[in-house]
C-alpha positions as CSV (number, residue, x, y, z in Angstrom):
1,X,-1.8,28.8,-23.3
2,X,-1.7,25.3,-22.7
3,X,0.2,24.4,-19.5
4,X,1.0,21.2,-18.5
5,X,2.9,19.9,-14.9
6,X,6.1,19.3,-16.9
7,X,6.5,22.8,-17.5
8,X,6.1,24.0,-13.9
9,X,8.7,21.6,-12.6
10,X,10.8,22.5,-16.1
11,X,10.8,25.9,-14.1
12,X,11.6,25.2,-10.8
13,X,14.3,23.0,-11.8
14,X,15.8,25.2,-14.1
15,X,15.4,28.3,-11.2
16,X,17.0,25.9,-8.4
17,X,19.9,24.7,-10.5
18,X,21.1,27.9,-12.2
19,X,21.2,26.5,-15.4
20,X,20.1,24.3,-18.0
21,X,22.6,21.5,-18.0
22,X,22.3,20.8,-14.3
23,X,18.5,21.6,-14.6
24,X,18.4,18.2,-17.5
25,X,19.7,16.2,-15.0
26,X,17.6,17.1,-12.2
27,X,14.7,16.2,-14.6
28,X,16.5,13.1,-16.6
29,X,16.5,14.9,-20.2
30,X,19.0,15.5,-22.1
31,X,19.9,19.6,-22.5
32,X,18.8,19.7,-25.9
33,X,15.3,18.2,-25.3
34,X,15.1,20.3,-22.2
35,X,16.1,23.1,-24.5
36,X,13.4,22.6,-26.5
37,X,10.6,22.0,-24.0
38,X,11.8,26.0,-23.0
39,X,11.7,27.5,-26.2
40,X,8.1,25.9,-26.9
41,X,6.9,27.3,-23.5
42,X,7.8,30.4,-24.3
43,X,6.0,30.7,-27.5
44,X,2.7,29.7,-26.4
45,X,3.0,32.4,-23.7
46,X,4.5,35.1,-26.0
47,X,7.0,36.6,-23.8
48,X,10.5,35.2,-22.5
49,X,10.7,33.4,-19.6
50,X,14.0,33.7,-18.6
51,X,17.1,36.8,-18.8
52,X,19.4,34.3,-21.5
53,X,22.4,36.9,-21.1
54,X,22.6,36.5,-17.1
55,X,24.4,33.6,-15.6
56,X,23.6,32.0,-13.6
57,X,20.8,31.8,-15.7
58,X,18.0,33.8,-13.6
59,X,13.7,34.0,-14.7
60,X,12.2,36.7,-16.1
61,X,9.5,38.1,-13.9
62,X,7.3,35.9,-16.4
63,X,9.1,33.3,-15.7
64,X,8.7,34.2,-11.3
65,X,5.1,34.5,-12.1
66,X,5.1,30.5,-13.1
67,X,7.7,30.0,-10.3
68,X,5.0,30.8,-7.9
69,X,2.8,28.9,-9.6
70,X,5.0,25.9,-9.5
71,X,5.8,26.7,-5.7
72,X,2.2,26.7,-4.7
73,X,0.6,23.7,-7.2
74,X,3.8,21.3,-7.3
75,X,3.9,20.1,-3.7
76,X,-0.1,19.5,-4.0
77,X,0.4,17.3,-6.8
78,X,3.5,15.3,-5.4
79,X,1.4,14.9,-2.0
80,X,-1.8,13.8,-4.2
81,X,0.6,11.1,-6.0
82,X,2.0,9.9,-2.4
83,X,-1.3,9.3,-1.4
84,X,-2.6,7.8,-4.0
85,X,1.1,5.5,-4.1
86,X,0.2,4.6,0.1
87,X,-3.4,3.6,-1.6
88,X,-2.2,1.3,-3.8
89,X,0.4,-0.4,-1.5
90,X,-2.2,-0.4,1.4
91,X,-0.3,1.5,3.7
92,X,-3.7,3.9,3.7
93,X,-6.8,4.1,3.4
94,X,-10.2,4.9,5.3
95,X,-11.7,2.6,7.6
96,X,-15.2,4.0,9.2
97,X,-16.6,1.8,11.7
98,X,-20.9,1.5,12.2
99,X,-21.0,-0.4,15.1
100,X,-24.9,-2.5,16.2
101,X,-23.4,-3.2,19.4
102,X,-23.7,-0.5,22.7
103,X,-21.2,-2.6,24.9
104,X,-18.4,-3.3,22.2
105,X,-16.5,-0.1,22.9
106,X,-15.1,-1.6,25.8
107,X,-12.9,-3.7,23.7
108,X,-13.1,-1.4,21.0
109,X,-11.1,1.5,21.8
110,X,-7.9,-0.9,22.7
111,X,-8.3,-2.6,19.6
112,X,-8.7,1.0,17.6
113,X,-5.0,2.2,19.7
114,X,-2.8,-0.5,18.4
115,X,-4.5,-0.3,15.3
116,X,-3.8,3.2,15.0
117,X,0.0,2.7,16.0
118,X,0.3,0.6,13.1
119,X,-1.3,2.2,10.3
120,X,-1.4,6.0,11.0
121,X,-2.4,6.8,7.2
122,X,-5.5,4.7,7.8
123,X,-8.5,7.6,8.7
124,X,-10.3,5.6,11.4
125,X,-14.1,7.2,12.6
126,X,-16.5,5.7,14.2
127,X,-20.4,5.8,13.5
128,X,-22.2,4.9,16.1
129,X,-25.0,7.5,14.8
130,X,-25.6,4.4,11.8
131,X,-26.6,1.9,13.9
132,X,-29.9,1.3,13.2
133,X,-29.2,1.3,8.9
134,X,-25.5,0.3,9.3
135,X,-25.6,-2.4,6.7
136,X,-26.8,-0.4,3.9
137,X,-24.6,2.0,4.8
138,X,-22.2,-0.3,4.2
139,X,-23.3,-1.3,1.0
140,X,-23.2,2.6,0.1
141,X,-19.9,2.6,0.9
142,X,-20.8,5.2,3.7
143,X,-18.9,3.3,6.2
144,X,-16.5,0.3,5.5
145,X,-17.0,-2.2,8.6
146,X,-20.2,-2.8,10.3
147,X,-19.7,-4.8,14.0
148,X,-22.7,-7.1,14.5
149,X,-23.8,-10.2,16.1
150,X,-26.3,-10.7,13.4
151,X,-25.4,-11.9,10.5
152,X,-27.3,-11.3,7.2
153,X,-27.1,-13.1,3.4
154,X,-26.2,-9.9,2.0
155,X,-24.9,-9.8,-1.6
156,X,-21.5,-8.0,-1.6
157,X,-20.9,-8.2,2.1
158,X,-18.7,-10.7,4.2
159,X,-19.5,-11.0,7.7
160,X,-16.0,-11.9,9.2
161,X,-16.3,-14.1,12.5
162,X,-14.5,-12.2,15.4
163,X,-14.9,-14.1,18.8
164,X,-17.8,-15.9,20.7
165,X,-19.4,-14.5,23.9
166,X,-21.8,-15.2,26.9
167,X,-24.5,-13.0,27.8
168,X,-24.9,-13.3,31.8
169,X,-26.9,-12.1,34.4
170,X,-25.9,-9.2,36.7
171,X,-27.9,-7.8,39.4
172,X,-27.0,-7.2,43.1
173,X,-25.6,-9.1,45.8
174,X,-28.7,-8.4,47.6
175,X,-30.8,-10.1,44.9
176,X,-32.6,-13.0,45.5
177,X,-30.9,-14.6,41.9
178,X,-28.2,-14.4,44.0
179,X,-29.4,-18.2,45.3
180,X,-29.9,-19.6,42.2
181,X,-26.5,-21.1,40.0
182,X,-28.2,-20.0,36.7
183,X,-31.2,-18.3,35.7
184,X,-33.8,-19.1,32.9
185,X,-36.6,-16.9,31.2
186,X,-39.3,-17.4,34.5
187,X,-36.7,-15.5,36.4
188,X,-37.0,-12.6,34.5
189,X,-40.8,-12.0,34.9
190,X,-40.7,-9.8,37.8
191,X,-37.8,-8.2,37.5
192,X,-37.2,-4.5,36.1
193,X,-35.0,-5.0,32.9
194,X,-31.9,-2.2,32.3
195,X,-30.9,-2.4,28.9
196,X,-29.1,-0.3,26.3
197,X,-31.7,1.8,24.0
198,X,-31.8,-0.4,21.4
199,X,-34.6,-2.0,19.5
200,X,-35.2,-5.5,21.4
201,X,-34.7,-7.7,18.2
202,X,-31.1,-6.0,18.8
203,X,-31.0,-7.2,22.5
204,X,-29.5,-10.8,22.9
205,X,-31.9,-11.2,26.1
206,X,-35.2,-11.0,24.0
207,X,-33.8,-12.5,20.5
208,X,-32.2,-15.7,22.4
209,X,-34.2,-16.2,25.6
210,X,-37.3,-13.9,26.2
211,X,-38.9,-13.7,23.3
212,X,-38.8,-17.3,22.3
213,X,-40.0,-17.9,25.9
214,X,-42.4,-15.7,25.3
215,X,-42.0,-14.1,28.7
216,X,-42.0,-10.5,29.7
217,X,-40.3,-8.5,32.2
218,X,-42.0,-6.5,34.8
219,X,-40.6,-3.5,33.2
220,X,-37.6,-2.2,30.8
221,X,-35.7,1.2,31.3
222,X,-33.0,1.6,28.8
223,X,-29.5,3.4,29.5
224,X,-26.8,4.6,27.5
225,X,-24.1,3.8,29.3
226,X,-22.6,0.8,30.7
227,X,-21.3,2.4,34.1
228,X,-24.6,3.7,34.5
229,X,-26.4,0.3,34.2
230,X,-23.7,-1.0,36.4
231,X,-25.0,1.3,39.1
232,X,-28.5,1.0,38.8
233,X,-28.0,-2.6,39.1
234,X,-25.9,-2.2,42.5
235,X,-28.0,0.2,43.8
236,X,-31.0,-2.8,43.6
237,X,-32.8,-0.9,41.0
238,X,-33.1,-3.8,38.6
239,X,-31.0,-6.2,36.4
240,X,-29.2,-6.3,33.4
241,X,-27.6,-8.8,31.0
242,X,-24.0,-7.8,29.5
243,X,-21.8,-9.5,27.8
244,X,-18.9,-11.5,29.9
245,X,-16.4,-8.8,28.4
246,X,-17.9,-5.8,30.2
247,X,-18.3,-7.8,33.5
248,X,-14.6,-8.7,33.5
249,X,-14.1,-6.9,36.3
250,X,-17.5,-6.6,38.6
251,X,-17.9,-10.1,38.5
252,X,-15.1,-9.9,41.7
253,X,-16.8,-6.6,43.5
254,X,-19.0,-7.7,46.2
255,X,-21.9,-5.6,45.3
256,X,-22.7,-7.7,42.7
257,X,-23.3,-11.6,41.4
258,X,-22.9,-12.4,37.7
259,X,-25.1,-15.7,36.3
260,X,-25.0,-17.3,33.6
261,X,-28.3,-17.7,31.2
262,X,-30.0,-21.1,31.1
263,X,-27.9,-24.4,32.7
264,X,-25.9,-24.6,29.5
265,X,-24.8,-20.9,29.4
266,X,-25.8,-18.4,26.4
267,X,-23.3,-18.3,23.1
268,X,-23.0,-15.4,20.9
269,X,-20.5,-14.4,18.0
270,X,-19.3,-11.3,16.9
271,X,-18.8,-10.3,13.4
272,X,-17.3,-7.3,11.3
273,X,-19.3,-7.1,8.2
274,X,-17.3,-5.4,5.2
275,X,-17.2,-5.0,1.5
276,X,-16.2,-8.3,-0.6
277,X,-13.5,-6.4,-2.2
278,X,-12.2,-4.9,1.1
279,X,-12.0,-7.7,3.0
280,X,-8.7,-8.4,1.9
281,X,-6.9,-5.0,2.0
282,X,-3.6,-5.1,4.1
283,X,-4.7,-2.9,6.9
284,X,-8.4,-4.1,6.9
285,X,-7.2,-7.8,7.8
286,X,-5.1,-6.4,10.5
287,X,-7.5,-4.7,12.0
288,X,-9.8,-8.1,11.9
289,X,-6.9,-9.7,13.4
290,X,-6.7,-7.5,16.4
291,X,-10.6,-7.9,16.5
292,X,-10.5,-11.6,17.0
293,X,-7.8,-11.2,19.6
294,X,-7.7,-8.4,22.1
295,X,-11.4,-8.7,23.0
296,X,-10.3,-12.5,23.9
297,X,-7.8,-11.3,26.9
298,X,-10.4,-8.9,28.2
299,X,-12.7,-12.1,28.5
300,X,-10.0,-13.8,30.2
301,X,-8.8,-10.6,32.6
């Protein structure tokens, strides 16, 4: 028996309108064809379908068999083709975020919340677990946006500029860099370092400053958590350097001084790295949008 989705909703419609004229126009056939498509359907199965001499015209309990079946595999289908309809007009869609970048949460989460209240079809996750192979994750289309501040020549990829930064000092009021307007790579020599656990080639203060100054703190502990770095530091048990976003707010607490690094000030830019051919999908460039803004009015809070 070779049973096609036609024939299902040829049943239902006929069940739900009690006949076969109103049953044609439900479908948008004429009687006869519909008529036809009945009669054929009934012959590949070898048994009638429906009692004729009843009216209104009730199913057989063949034909409630393939009612059921109808009942239980039609709303699947129609809920596979509205998906696939919000796929093509953009209204959906996945968007799973690797992110190379500890502290970006902060700004993050805000950013994820208005995005969510716009596109609630969109499945949104977050990958933090991807961190260290997030780019060719990307390429395996294992996640679809990677947050970075490095940018790679990577065929395929686009790395989409969000927003600049400044990496700055924080330590303790009590700290002798508290004297000093800025500080500069000497500074950091014999001072215990608090950092995220991330490889140091990830860590703005040994890519930009450190490591080209080829100078070495007097030791490194790494942390997970912001808050938890942000006591440490006011507890005296070493410094840290944070982007200006997280220290939006402790910046005006008196148990701590923020500094900027070098004379000039440290710059940094963020970037969401994402497929060529996604870049341009409706809810993917509002969600870039929101990137380059919101983080902005944290820096400014």
């Amino acid at each position: 028996m070779h049973l096609e989705f036609r024939h299902l909703r040829t049943i239902k419609a006929i069940h739900d309108a009690g006949g076969l004229a109103r049953a044609a126009d439900i479908l948008h056939i004429t009687q006869s064809a519909l008529s036809h498509q009945v009669k054929g359907l009934e012959e590949q199965a070898g048994v009638e379908l429906f009692a004729r001499r009843s009216k209104p015209l009730k199913l057989s309990a063949a034909g409630h068999r393939l009612l059921r079946l109808a009942e239980r595999i039609l709303p699947e289908i129609d809920a596979v083709d509205a998906e696939f309809a919000a796929l093509r007009s953009g209204r959906s869609g996945r968007l799973h975020i690797a992110i190379e970048c500890h502290a970006c949460f902060d700004w993050l989460f805000p950013v994820l919340e208005q995005f969510r209240r716009a596109w609630p079809d969109v499945d949104v996750d977050i990958r933090p677990g991807l961190a260290f192979g997030a780019l060719p994750a990307l390429m395996r289309e294992d996640v679809d946006l990677v947050i970075s501040s490095d940018p790679e020549d990577l065929p395929g990829a686009v790395f989409n500029p969000l927003f600049d930064y400044a990496p700055m000092l924080v330590a303790a009021a009590s700290s002798p860099l508290a004297a000093k307007p800025f500080v500069v790579a000497e500074d950091f020599r014999d001072q215990l370092l608090i950092t995220y656990p991330v490889d140091r080639s990830r860590l703005d203060i040994f890519s930009e400053l450190l490591g080209p100054a080829k100078v070495e703190p007097r030791g490194v502990r790494q942390v997970e958590l912001t808050a938890v770095i942000l006591m440490l530091v006011a507890s005296g048990r070493g410094v840290s350097v944070l982007p200006d976003w997280v220290l939006r707010e402790v910046k005006y607490q008196p148990d701590y001084i923020t500094r900027p690094i070098t004379e000039n000030g440290l710059t940094k830019r963020l970037y969401a790295a994402t497929r060529v051919e996604d870049a341009t999908e409706p809810f993917m460039a509002h969600f870039l949008r929101l990137a380059r803004t919101e983080p902005v009015k944290l820096q400014r809070a």
